[in-house]
VOSE-661346 format. One record per residue: x, y, z of N, C-alpha, C in turn; residue in one letter. Coordinates in steps of 0.05 Angstrom, whole numbers, padded with zeros to 5 digits, always signed. Layout:
<atoms>
XYZXYZXYZA;...
</atoms>
This chain:
<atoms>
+02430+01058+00921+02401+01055+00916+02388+01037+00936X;+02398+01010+00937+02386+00992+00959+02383+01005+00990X;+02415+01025+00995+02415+01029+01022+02389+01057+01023X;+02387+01072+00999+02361+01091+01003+02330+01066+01011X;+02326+01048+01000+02303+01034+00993+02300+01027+01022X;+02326+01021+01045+02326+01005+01060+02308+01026+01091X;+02331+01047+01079+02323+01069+01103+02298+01085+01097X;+02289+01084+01067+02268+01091+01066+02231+01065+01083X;+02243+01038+01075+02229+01023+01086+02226+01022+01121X;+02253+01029+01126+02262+01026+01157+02243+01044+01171X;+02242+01072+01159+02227+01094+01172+02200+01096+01170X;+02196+01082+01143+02173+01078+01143+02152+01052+01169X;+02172+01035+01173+02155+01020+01192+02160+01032+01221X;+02182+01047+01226+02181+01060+01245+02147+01077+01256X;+02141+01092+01234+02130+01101+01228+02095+01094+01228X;+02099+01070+01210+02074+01050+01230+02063+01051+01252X;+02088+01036+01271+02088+01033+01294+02081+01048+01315X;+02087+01078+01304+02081+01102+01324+02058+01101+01316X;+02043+01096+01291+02012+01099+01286+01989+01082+01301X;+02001+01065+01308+01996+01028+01321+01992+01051+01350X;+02021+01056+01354+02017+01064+01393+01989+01083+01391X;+01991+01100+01373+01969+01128+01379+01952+01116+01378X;+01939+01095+01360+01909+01086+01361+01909+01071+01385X;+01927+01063+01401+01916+01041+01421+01915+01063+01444X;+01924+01083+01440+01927+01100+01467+01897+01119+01459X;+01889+01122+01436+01866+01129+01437+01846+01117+01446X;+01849+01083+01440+01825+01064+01453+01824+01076+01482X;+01850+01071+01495+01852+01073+01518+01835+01102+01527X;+01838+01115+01530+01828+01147+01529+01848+01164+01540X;+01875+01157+01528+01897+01177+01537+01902+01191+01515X;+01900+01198+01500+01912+01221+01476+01903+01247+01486X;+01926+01253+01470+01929+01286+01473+01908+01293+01463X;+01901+01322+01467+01885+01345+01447+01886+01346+01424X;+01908+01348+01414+01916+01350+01385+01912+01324+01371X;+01914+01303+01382+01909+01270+01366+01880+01263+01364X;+01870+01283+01393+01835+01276+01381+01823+01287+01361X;+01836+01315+01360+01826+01332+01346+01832+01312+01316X;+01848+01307+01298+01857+01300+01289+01839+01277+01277X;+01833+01255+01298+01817+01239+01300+01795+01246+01297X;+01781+01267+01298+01753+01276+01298+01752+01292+01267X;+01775+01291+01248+01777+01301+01226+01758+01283+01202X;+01757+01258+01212+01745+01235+01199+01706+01248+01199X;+01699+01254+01208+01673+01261+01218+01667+01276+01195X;+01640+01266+01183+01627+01275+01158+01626+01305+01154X;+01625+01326+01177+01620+01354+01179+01646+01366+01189X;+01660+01352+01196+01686+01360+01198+01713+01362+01183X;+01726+01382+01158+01751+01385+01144+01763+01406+01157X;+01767+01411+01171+01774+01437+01187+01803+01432+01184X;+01818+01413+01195+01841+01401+01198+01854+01396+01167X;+01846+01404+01152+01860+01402+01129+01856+01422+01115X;+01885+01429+01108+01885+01458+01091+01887+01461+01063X;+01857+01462+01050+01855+01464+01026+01845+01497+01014X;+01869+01507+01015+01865+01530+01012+01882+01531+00976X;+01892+01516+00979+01914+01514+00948+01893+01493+00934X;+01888+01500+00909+01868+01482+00879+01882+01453+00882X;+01857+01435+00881+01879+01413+00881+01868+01395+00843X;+01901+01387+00845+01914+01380+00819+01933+01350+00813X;+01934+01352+00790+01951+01328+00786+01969+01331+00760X;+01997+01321+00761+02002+01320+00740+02001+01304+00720X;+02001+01308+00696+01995+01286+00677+02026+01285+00663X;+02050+01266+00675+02079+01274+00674+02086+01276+00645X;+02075+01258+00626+02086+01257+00611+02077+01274+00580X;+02055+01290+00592+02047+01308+00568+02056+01335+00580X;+02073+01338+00607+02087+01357+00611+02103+01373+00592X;+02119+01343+00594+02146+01346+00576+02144+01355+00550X;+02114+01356+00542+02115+01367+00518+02095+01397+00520X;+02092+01405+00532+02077+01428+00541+02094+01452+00559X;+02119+01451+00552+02130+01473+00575+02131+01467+00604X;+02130+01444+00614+02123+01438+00637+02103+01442+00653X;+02075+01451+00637+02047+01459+00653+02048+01436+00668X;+02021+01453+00681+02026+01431+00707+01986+01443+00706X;+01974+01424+00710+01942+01424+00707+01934+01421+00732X;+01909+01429+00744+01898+01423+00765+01866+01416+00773X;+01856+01411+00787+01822+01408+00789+01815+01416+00823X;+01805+01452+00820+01789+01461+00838+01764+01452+00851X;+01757+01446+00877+01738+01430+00889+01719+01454+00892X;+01685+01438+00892+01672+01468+00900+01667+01460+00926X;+01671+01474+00949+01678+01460+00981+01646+01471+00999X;+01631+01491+00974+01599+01490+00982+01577+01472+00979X;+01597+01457+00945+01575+01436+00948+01570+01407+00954X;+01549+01407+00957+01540+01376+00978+01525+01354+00961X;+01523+01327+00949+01521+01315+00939+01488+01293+00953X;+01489+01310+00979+01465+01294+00996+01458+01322+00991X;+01452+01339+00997+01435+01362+00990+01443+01384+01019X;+01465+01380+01023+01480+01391+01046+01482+01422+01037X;+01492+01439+01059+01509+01462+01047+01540+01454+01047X;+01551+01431+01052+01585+01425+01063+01587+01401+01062X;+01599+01395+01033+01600+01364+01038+01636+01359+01057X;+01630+01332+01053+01662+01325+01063+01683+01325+01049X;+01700+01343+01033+01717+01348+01016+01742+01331+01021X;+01741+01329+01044+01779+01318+01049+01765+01284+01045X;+01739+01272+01058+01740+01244+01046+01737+01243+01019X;+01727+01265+00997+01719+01259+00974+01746+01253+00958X;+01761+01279+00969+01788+01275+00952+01805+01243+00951X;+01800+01239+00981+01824+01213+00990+01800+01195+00994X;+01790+01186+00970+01778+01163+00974+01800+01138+00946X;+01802+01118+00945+01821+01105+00936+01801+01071+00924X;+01811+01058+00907+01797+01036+00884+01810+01004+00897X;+01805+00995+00906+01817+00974+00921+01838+00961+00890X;+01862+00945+00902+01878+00926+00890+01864+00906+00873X;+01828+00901+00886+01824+00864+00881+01809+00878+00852X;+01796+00911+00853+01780+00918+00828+01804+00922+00810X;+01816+00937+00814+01843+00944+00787+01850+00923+00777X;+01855+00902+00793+01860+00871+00778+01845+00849+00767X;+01819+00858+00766+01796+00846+00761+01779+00853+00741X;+01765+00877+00747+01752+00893+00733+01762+00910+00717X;+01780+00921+00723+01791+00939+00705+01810+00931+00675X;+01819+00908+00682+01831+00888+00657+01797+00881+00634X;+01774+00882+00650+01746+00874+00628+01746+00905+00619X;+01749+00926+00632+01734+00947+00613+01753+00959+00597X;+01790+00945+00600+01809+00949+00577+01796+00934+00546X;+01791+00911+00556+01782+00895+00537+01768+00905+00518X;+01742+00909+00532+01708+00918+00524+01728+00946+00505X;+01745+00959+00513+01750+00984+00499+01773+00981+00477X;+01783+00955+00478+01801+00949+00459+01825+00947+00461X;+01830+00951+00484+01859+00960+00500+01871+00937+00498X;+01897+00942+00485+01914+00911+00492+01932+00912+00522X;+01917+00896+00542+01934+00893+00560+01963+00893+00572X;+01977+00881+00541+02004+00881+00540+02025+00903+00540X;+02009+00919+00528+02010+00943+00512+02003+00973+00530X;+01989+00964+00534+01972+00996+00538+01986+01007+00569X;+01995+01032+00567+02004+01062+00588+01975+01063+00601X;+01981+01086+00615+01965+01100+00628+01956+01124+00603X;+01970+01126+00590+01969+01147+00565+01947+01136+00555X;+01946+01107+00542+01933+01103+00526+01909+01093+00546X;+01893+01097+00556+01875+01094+00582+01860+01126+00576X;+01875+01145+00571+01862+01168+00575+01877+01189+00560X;+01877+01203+00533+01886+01218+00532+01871+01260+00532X;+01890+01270+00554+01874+01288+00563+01876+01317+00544X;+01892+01312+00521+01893+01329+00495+01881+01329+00476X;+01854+01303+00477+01838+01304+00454+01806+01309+00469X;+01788+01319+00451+01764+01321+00455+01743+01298+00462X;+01755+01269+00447+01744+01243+00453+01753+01237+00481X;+01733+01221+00494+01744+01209+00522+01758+01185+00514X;+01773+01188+00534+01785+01152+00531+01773+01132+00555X;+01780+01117+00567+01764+01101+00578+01767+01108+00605X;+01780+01119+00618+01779+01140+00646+01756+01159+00651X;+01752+01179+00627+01730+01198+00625+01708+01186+00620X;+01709+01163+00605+01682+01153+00592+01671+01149+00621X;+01682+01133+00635+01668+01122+00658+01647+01135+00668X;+01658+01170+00671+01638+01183+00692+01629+01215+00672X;+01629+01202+00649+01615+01226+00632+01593+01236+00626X;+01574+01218+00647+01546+01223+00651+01540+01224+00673X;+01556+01225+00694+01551+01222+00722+01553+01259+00732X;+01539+01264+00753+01545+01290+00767+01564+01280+00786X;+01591+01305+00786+01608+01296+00794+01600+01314+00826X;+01609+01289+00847+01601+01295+00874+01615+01328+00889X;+01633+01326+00880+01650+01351+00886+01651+01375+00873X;+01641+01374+00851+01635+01402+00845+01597+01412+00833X;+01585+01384+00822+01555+01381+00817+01558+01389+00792X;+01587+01387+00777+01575+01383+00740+01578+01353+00733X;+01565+01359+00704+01562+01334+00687+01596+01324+00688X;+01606+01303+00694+01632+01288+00684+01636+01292+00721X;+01641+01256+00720+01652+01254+00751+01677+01231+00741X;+01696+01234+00774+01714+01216+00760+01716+01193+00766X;+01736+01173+00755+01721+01150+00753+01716+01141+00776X;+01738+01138+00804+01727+01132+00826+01700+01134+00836X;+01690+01163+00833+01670+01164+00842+01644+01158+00824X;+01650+01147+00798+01634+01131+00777+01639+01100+00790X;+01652+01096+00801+01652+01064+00806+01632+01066+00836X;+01638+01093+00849+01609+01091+00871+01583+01093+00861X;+01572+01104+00844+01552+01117+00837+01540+01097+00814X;+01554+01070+00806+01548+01047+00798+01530+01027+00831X;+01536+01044+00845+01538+01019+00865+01548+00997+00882X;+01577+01006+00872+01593+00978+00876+01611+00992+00902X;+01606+00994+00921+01613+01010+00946+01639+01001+00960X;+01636+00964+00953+01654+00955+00966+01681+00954+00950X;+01682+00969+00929+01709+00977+00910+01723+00998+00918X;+01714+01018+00936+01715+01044+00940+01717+01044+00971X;+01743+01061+00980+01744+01068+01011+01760+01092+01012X;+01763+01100+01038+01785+01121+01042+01812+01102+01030X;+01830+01121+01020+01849+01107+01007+01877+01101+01031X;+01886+01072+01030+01903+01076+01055+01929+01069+01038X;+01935+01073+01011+01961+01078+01001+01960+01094+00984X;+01978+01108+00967+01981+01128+00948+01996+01116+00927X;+02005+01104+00907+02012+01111+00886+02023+01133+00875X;+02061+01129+00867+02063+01152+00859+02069+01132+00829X;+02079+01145+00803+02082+01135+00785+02085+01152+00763X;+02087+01151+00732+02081+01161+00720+02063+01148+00693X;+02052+01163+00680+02033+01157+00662+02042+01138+00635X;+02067+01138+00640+02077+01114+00612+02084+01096+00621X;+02078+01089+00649+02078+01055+00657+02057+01039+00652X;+02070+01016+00644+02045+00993+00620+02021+00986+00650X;+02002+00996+00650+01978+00984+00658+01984+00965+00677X;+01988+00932+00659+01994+00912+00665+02017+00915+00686X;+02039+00931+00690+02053+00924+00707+02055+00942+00732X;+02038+00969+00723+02023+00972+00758+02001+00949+00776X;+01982+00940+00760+01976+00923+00773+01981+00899+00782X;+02007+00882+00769+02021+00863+00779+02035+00869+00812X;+02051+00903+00789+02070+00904+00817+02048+00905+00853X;+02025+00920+00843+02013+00925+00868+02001+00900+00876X;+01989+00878+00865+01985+00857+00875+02008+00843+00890X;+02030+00839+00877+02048+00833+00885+02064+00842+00919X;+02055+00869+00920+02060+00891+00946+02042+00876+00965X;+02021+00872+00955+01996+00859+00980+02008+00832+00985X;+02013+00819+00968+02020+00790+00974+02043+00792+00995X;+02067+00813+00991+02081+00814+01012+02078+00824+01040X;+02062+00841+01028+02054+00856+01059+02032+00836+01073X;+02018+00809+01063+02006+00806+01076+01981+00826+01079X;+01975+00836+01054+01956+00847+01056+01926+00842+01037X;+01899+00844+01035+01882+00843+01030+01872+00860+00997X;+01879+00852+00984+01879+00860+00959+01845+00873+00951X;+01825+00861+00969+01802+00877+00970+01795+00904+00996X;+01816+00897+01015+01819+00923+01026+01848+00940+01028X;+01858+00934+01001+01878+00962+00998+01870+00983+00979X;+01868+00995+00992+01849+01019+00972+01862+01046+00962X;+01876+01043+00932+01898+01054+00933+01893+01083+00918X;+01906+01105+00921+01891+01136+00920+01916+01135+00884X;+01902+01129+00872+01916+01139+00830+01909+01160+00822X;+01925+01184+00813+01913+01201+00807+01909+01209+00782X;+01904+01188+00764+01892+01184+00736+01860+01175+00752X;+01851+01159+00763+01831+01153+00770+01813+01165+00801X;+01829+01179+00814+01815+01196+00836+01809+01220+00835X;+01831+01234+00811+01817+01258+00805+01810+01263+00786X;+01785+01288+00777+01769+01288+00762+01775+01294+00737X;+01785+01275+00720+01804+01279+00692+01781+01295+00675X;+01766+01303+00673+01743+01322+00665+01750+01345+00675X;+01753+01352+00694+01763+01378+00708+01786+01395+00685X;+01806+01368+00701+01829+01376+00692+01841+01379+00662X;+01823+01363+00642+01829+01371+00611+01821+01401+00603X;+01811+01415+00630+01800+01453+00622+01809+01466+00640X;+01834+01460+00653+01847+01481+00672+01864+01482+00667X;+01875+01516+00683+01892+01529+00675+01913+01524+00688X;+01942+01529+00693+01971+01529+00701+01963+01538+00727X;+01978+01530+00742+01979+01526+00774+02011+01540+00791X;+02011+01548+00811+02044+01549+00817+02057+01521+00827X;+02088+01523+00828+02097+01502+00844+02084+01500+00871X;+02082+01525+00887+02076+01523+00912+02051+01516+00915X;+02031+01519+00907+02006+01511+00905+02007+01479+00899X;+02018+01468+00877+02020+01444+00878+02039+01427+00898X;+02059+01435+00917+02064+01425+00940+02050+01430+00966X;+02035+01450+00971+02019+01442+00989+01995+01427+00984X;+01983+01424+00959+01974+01402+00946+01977+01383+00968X;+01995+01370+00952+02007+01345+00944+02014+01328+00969X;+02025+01355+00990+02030+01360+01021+02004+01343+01033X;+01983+01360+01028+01955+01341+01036+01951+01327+01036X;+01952+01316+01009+01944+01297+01000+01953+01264+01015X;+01986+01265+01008+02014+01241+01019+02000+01241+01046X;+01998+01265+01061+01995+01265+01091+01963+01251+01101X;+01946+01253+01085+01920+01245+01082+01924+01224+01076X;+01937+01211+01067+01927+01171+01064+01949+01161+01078X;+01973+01177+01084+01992+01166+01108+02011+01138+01092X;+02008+01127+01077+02033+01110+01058+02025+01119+01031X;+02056+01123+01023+02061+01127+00987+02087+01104+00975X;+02072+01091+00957+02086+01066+00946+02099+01081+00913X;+02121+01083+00923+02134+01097+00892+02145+01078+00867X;+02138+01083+00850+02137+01056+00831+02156+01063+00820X;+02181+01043+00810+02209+01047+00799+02208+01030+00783X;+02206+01037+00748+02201+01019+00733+02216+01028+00700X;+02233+01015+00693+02252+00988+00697+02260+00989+00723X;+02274+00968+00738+02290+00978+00763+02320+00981+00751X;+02324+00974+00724+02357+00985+00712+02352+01019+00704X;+02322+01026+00698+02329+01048+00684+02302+01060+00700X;+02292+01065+00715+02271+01075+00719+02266+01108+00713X;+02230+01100+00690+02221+01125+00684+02218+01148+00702X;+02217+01139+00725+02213+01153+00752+02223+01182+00758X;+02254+01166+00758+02270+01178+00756+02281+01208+00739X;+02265+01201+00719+02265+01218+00692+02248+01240+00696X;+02229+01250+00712+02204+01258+00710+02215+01281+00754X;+02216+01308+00745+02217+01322+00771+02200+01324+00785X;+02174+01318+00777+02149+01321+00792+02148+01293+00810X;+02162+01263+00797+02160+01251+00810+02170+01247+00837X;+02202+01261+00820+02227+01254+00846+02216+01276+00871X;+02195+01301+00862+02192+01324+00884+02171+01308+00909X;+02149+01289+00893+02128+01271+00902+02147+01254+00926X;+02165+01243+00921+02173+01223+00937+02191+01231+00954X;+02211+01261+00949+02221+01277+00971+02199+01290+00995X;+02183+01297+00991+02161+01308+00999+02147+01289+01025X;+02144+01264+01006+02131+01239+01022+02157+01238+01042X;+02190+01237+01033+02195+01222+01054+02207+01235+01074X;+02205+01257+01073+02197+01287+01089+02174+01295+01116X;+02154+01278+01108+02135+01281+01122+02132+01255+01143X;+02132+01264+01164+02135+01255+01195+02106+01230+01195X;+02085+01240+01183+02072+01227+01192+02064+01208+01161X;+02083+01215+01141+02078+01189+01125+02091+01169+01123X;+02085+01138+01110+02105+01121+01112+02123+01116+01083X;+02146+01120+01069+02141+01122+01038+02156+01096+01034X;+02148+01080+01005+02168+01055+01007+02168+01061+00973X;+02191+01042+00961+02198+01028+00934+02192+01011+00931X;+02170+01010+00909+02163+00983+00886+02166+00982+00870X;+02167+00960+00857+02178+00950+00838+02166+00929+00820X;+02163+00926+00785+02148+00898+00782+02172+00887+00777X;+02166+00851+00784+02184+00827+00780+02186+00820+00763X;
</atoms>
């Protein structure tokens, strides 16, 4: 286990590094064709470079297990535009991500305000997507027009833009993998904890959850998806925010482990050339 964690970390900073060279060789004005192009994917009128031809989805792991293994998804409408466009920007809408400093801040007041015991409470109990009541995920954006498709119910990310609070919200530069019966409380420990080591900025890690990036409104009325559709998903997605932090929790028994969608999430990530994938853990 340690020697996977190690070579999985190892490759991952490898991995960095080559990201480090390409941006400086871009300052420079030496890149290839293909790295500008790439680079020019960022551009408000430009998704070209990303192949969203497969519905994109999420699983909800642990109401799988009791459903035959469905697997749910949420179709983007890629005509419509939220400024009054014909084309909005689909690939930033998807991979936009909730910084570290809000999940540990804010998001512990509106457990509160909703009754949630901190100690206590899943991701389950945050949202359950089998009843007709919202839970406090849906509530957020159940009056909002959601930017990506222009119905009523947006998700919460993009309810935390449409509040105004802008500087909560960025392109997402980590992923989260996890599953839905980990206590609240100890994803956000563990991920504070990740920043503190990395030396990183807890107001600018802006991490892509997909209880909270995608449109849990969508997805409580859609239908069954294929595997392959959901790996080139998912494909996009890992490859679009470029690090996935896989959460292993107990580290004696991890739920993680238990769950195929997760272990396929983190084969996938550490598969892909241009992502970086690491193991976390809470203390």
């Amino acid at each position: 286990f340690h020697n996977t964690r190690f070579a999985m970390f190892k490759r991952g900073n490898s991995r960095r590094v080559q990201r480090e060279q390409e941006k400086k060789s871009q300052s420079a004005g030496v890149v290839e064709n293909d790295s500008a192009r790439r680079d020019d994917s960022n551009s408000l009128d430009d998704d070209s470079d990303i192949e969203w031809d497969a519905d994109f989805f999420v699983i909800d792991d642990e109401k799988a297990a009791d459903n035959s293994n469905t697997t749910t998804f949420q179709k983007p409408n890629v005509n419509f535009s939220a400024k009054g466009g014909h084309k909005s920007d689909l690939k930033e809408i998807l991979l936009k991500g909730i910084s570290v400093h809000y999940l540990s801040t804010v998001l512990p007041q509106e457990m509160k305000h909703a009754n949630l015991n901190m100690d206590e409470a899943t991701i389950n109990d945050l949202e359950d997507l089998g009843s007709k009541e919202h839970g406090l995920i849906r509530q957020k954006g159940a009056h909002i027009r959601c930017p990506r498709d222009g119905k009523l119910g947006a998700a919460y990310v993009d309810a935390i833009l449409d509040s105004g609070h802008n500087k909560f919200v960025n392109r997402a530069n980590v992923m989260l993998s996890y599953t839905w019966g980990y206590l609240v409380k100890d994803i956000i420990e563990t991920l504070v904890a990740k920043c503190k080591e990395d030396n990183r900025d807890t107001k600018t890690t802006y991490v892509w959850i997909c209880c909270f990036c995608n449109n849990q409104h969508r997805i409580a009325e859609t239908k069954n998806v294929s595997f392959e559709e959901f790996r080139a998903t998912f494909s996009n997605t890992v490859t679009g925010v470029g690090t996935i932090w896989s959460m292993f929790s107990p580290w004696n028994n991890p739920a993680y482990l238990k769950r195929v969608w997760c272990i396929f999430e983190v084969y996938t990530a550490h598969k892909e050339e241009a992502c970086a994938a690491e193991i976390i853990m809470p203390e």
